[in-house]
Structures are given as C-alpha cells and as structure tokens.
C-alpha positions in Angstrom: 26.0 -25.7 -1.7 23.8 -22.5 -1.2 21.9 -23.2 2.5 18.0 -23.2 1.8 16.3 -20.1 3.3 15.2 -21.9 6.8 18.7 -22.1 7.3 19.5 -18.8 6.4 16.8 -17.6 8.5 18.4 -19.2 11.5 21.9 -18.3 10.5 20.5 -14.9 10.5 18.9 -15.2 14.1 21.7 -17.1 15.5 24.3 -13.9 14.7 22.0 -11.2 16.0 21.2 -13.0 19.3 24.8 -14.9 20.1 27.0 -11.8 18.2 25.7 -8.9 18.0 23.1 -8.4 20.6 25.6 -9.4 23.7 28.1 -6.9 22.4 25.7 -4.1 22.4 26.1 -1.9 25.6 23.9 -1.6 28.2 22.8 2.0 27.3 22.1 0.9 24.0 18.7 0.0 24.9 16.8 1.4 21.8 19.5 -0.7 19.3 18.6 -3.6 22.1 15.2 -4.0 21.6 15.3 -3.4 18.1 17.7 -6.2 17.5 15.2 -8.3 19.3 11.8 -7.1 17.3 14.3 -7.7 14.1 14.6 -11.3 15.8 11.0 -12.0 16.7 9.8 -10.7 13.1 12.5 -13.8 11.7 11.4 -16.4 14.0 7.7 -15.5 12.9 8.8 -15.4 9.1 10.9 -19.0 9.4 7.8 -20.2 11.0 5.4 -19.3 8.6 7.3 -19.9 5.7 5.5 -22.7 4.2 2.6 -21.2 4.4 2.4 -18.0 3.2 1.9 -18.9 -0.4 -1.6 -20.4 0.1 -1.8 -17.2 2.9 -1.3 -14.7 0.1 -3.6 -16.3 -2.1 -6.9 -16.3 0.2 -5.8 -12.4 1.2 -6.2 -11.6 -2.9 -9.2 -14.1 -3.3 -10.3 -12.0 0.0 -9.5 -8.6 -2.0 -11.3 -9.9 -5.3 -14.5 -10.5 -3.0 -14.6 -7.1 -1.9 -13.8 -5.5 -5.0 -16.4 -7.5 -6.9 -19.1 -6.5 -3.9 -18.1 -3.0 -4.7 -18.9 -3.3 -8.6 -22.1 -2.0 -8.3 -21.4 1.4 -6.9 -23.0 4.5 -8.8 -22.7 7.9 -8.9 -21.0 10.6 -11.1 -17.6 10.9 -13.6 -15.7 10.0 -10.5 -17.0 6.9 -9.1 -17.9 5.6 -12.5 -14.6 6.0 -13.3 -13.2 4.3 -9.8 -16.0 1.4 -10.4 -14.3 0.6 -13.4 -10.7 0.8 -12.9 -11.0 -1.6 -9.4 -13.0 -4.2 -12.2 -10.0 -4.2 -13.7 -7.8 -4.6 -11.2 -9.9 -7.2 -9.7 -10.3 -8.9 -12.9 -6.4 -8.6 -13.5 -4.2 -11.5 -13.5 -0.4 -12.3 -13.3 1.8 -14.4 -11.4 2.3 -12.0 -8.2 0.0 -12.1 -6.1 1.1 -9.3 -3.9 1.3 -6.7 -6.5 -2.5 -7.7 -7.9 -3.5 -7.6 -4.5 -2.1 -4.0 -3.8 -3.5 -2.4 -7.2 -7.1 -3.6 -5.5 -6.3 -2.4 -2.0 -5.2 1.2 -4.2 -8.9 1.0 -6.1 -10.2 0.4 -3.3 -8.9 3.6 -1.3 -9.6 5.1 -4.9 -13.5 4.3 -4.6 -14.2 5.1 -1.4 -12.8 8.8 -2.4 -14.7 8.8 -5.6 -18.1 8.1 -3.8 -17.3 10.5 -1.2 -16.8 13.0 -3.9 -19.8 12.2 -6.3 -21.4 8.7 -5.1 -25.0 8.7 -5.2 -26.6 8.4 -1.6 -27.5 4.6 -1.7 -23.5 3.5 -2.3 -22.7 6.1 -0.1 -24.8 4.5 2.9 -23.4 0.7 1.8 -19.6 1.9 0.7 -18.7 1.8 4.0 -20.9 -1.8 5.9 -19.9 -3.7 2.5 -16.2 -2.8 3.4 -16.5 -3.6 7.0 -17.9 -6.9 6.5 -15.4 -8.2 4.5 -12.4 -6.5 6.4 -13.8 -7.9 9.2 -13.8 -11.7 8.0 -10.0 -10.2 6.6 -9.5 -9.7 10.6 -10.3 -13.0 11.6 -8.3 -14.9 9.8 -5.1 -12.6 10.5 -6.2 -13.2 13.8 -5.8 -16.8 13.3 -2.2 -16.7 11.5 -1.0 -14.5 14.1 -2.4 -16.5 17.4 0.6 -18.7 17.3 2.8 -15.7 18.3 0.6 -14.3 21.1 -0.3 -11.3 18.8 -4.0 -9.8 18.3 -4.3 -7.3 15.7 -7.5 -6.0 17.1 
C-alpha cells in the first residue's frame, strides 16, 4: 500500500521534528531553524492541500485578466511585438496551469520592458496603474490564503 501524500507529509514532519531536529547540537542553530522553516512550509502545504487546485486556477484566471487588460498597449516594433506574444500566451491552453501561468507572468515582465523601450506615452502612463490594480486584488487574496498561518505578505 503506497501512504497518500497527507500521510507522507506528516511522516515527513514527524522525522524532522522527533529525529532529526533533537539530534542537532545546540550550536547548530542555523541547521535549527532551518529544519523548522522546512517544517512550517509542510504543515502549511498538508494544510492547503485540497485547495490549491482551485487556488492555482483563480491565480491564472487572475493572470489572464491582466494580460487581456494589457492587449491594447501601443507603440513601436517592440511592444507590438510584446502585445502580441502575451495574447498568446494568455490565450494559450494546456493542462498545467502553472506553466501557462508563468509564460504570462514572463510576457508580462516582457511588456512592461517593451513599452519602456518604445511604448507610446498613453500605455506608458497606464502600463504601470493597470498592473497595480490587478496585482493588488492578486494581494488580497494571497492575503487571505495565507491569514491562516499568521503571515501578511504586505
């Protein structure tokens, strides 16, 4: 029987904090606190397990909707070329969502250097309050999946 991956997760936990971490010497405080950031980042994981899937999707829904409010930027070879290669990203489809979501995030960064290069002064002045509005709804909810664990990412 191969253990499901919540059981794993807590296999995983249970050697670093009842094996490996009380054998650790006291001057090892460096390899101490990393064995406990290595256990946090589990217990967060095996918590939020179940819902990353539908967490992943709204991120690349999230990076569609910027990348489609970007479509109308204008401006020279280089952001013509930049407008059209994040369409097609944003446009792209397959079934990870991770990888479609980081081809947008690297048009993105793409456009933004295209228009400083060659953007004409209109997307110029909007590039940058069309990308903080969205990013900052993008805050929000990681905000919100991260309150559980006492983090704030702003």
């Amino acid at each position: 029987m191969i253990p499901n991956v919540d059981d794993r997760l807590a296999s995983v936990i249970r050697a670093l904090t009842e094996v490996i971490l009380p054998h650790l010497p006291p001057e090892a405080s460096l390899a101490q606190e990393q064995v406990q950031l290595a256990v946090g980042h589990l217990q967060i994981l095996r918590a939020q397990i179940d819902s990353l899937p539908g967490y992943e999707r709204e991120e690349l829904a999230d990076g569609r909707a910027l990348g489609t409010a970007l479509a109308d930027c204008t401006g020279g070879v280089k952001t013509s070329a930049a407008t059209s290669s994040l369409a097609d990203a944003v446009e792209a489809q397959g079934e990870d969502g991770r990888t479609l979501l980081k081809d947008i995030n690297v048009n993105v960064e793409a456009l933004v250097r295209a228009v400083a290069a060659d953007g004409d002064d209109d997307t110029r002045a909007r590039l940058t309050s069309t990308i903080l509005e969205h990013e900052q709804a993008r805050a929000q909810k990681d905000r919100q999946w991260y309150a559980p664990f006492g983090f704030d990412t702003l």
